[in-house]
C-alpha positions in Angstrom: 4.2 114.5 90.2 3.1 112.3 93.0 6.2 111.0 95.0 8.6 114.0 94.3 8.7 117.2 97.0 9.5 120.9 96.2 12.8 122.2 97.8 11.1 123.6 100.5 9.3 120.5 101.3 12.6 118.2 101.3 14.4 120.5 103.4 11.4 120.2 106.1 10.7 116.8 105.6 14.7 115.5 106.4 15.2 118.8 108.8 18.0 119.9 106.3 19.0 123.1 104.8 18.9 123.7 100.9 23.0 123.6 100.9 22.6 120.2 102.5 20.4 119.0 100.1 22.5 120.4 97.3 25.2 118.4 98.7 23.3 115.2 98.7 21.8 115.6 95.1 25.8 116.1 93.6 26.8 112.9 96.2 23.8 111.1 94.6 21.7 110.6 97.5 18.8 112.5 96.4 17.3 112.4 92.6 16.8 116.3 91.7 13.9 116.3 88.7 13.9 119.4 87.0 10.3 120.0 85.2 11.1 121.0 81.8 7.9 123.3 81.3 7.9 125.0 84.8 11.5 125.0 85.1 10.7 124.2 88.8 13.2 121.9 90.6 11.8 118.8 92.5 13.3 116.0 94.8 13.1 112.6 95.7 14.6 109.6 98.1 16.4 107.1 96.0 14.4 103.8 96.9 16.5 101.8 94.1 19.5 102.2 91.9 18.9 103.6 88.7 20.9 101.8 85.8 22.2 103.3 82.4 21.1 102.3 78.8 24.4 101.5 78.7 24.7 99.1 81.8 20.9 97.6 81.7 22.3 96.6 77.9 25.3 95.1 79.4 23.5 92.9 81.9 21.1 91.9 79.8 23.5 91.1 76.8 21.4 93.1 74.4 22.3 96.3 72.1 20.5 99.3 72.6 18.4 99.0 69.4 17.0 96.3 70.8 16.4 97.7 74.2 14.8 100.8 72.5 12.2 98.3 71.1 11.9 97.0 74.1 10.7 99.6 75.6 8.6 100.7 72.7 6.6 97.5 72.7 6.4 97.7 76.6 8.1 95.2 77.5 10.2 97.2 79.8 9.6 100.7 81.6 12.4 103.7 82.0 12.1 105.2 85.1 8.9 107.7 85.2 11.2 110.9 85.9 14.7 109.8 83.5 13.4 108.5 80.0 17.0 107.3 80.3 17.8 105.5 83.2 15.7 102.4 84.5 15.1 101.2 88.0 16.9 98.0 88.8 13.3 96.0 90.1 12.2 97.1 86.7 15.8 95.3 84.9 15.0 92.1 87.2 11.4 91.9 86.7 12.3 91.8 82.7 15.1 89.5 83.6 12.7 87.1 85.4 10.1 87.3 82.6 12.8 86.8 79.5 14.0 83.6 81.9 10.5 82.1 82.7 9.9 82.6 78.6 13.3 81.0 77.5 13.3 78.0 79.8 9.3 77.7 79.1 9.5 73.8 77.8 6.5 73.2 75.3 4.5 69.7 76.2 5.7 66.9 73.9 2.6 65.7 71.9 2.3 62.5 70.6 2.0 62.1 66.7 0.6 59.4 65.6 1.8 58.1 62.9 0.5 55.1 60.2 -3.3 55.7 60.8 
């Protein structure tokens, strides 16, 4: 869980107190993770927006079937903590590949013909 801080940690790190933090997690500031097994909450700095299935589908003009194959087949990652959201260098990074690929222009090869 490299990258995410305990409560206690946060509150040290930023000088804050926990009601503060609380604050900035329902603003949106902070990303709370809650581990599922330990029950545990952690925190983290947003470093980029995280976008929905739901908007990553609308900006890329795709349904959701076929961004859940996408992201079966790897061709694009959900964010390590939220299976559900994705990170928007992730959405441009596929954007930029998907681009390169469409434009991509094949080399015209001569046939010869009557030989």
């Amino acid at each position: 869980m490299e990258g995410l801080l305990t409560t206690k940690q946060y509150c040290e790190k930023e000088q804050i107190n926990r009601t503060t933090l609380w604050r900035w997690v329902a603003k949106g500031k902070v990303i709370q993770y809650k581990d599922p097994i330990s029950g545990y909450s952690y925190y983290r700095d947003i470093e980029e927006k995280l976008l929905s299935i739901k908007e990553v589908c609308y900006r890329l003009g795709i349904s959701d079937k076929t961004l859940r194959n996408y992201v079966k087949t790897g061709k694009i990652k959900t964010d390590p903590y939220f299976t559900k959201k994705f990170s928007e260098k992730e959405v441009e990074r596929f954007e930029k590949a998907r681009r390169e690929s469409l434009i991509r222009v094949e080399p015209i090869t001569a046939h010869h013909r009557g030989r």
